[in-house]
N, C-alpha and C positions, 0 to 999 in steps of 0.2 A: 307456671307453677313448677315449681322443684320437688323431687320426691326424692326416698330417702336412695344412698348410691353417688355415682359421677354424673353429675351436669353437665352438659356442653355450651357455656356460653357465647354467641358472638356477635360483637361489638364495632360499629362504624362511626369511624371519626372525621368528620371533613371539617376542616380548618377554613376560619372566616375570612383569613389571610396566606393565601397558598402561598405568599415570599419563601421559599427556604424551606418550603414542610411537602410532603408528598401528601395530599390529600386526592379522594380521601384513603385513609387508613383503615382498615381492617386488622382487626386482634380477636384472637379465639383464647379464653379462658377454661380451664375445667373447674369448675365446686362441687367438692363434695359435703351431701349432707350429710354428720353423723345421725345414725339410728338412735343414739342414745336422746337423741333430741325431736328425734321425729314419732310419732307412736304406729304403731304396727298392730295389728287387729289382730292378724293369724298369729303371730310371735303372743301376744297377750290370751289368747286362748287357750295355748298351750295343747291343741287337739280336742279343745271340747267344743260341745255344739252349741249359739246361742241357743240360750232362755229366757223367760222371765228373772229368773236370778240368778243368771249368768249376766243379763244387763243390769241390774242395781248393783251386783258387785262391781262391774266394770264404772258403771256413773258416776256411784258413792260410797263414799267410806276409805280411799286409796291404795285397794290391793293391786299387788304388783303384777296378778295373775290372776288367772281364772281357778288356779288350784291353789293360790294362795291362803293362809288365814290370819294375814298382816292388814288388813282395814280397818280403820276406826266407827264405833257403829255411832250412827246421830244422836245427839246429844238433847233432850227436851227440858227446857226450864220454863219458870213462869214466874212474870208479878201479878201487881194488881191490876194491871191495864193490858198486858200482852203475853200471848203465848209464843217463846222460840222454837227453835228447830233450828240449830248448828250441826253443819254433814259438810266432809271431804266431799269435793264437787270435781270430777274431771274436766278441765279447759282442753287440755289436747287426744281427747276422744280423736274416733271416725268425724267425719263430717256428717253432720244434722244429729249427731249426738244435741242430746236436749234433758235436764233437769228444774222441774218447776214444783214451785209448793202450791197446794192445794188446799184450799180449806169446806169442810164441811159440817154440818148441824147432825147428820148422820151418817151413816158407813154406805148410800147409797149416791147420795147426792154430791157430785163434787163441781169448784170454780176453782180459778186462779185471782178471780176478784177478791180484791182487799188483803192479798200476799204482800208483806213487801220484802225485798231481800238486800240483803246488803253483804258484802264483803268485809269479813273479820282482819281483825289485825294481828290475830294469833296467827301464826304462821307454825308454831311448835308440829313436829311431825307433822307438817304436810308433804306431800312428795312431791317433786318437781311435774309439773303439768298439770297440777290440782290448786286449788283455791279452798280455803275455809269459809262457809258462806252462812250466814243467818238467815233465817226465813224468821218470818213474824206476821201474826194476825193483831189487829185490836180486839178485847176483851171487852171492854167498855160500854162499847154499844152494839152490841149481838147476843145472839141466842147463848142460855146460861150451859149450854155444853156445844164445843167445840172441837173439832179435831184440824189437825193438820198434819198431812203428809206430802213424801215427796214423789213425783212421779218423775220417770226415765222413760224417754221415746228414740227411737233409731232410727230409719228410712230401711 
């Protein structure tokens, strides 16, 4: 695993055919990973402490910051058959970072059964390491009032 900084790679080559070649060979590379591509928790906190919403700002919506007020907030529409829920979704959180939709009949009771979600093709303002994601219940065949939200879990 790589982390953000200089890597030190190294690399053993033995040749199938030692005619002419000195095997095996040994090579040390360095890579470095830019941070701009890696995400950093303490640098995104900016000094503050988690929270509960200090984590759905980090999950959803794609602030740059913990002190930021550049996120997009989720988006709810509906037809006749299905209720959405469009939300900037972070890909390169922490690891076990976690966003799922949840549906419920009331403000008590919640599943992830019968979510489905899928990956938008609007891309407009999303910021690099985030996805634009739809969540979606059926209307159809359930209870005549629904909700759907999004939940964010961290380890």
């Amino acid at each position: 695993i790589l982390s953000v900084g200089t890597n030190t790679l190294t690399a053993i080559f033995t040749a199938s055919n030692a005619t002419n070649y000195v095997s095996p060979l040994t090579n040390t590379v360095s890579l470095v990973v830019n941070s701009a591509y890696a995400f950093n928790l303490t640098e995104w906190l900016k000094g503050q402490t988690m929270s509960p919403a200090i984590l759905a700002k980090l999950a959803i919506g794609g602030a740059s910051s913990a002190l930021a007020n550049d996120g997009e907030i989720p988006v709810v529409t509906l037809d006749s058959d299905k209720l959405f829920l469009s939300a900037i979704v972070r890909t390169n959180g922490p690891v076990g970072l976690v966003v799922v939709g949840e549906v419920g009949a009331s403000l008590t009771n919640w599943s992830t059964n019968g979510v489905a979600v899928t990956t938008s093709t609007n891309t407009n303002e999303v910021p690099v390491g985030h996805q634009r994601r739809v969540f979606s219940i059926d209307r159809s065949n359930s209870a005549t009032r629904q909700f759907l939200r999004l939940k964010a879990t961290m380890p």
